[in-house]
C-alpha positions in Angstrom: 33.2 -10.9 -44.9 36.4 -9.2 -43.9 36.0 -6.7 -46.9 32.6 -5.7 -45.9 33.8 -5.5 -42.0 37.1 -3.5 -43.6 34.8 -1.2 -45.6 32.6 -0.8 -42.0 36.0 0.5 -39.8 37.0 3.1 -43.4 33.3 4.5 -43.3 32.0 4.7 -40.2 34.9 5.3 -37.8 38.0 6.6 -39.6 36.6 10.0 -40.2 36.6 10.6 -36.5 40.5 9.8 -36.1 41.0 8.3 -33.4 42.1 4.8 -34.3 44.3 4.7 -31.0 40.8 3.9 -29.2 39.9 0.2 -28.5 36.7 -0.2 -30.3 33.6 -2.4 -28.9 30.8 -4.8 -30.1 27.7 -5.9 -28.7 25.7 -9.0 -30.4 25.8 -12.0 -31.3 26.5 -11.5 -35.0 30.0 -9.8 -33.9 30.5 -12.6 -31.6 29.9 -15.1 -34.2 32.4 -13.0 -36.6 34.8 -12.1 -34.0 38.2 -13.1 -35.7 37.2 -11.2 -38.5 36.4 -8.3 -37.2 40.0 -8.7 -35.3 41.5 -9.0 -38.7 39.6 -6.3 -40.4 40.0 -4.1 -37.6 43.9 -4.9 -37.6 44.4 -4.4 -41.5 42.4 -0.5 -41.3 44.7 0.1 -38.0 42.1 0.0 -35.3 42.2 -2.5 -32.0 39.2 -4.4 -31.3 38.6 -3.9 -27.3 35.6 -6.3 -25.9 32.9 -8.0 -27.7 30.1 -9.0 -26.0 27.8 -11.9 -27.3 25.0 -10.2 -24.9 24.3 -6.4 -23.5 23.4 -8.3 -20.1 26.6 -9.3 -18.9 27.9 -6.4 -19.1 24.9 -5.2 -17.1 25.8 -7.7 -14.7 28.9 -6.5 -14.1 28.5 -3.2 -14.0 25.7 -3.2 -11.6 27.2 -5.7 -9.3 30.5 -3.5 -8.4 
């Protein structure tokens, strides 16, 4: 799993250099995975920010401030 997630952060957000950005999830599935997409993320040089099991409590807390 943490090759695949590893190949995910080289792909799909290292060609936009900026690896000093927190990066985000959403979902259960990243949730679920969450340490390792904290080591994948750590190994390609990125930092994993907030991960979310559900859009809604976000939502939540945007709304209610």
């Amino acid at each position: 799993a943490i090759r695949n997630f590893r190949n995910f952060f080289s792909r799909n957000l290292k060609p936009y250099g900026h690896s000093d950005l927190p990066v985000n999830f959403i979902g259960g599935f990243a949730y679920g995975w969450s340490d390792e997409l904290h080591e994948a993320a750590e190994l390609e040089g990125f930092h994993i920010g907030n991960i979310e099991k559900s859009p809604i409590d976000g939502l939540v807390e945007f709304h209610s401030k």
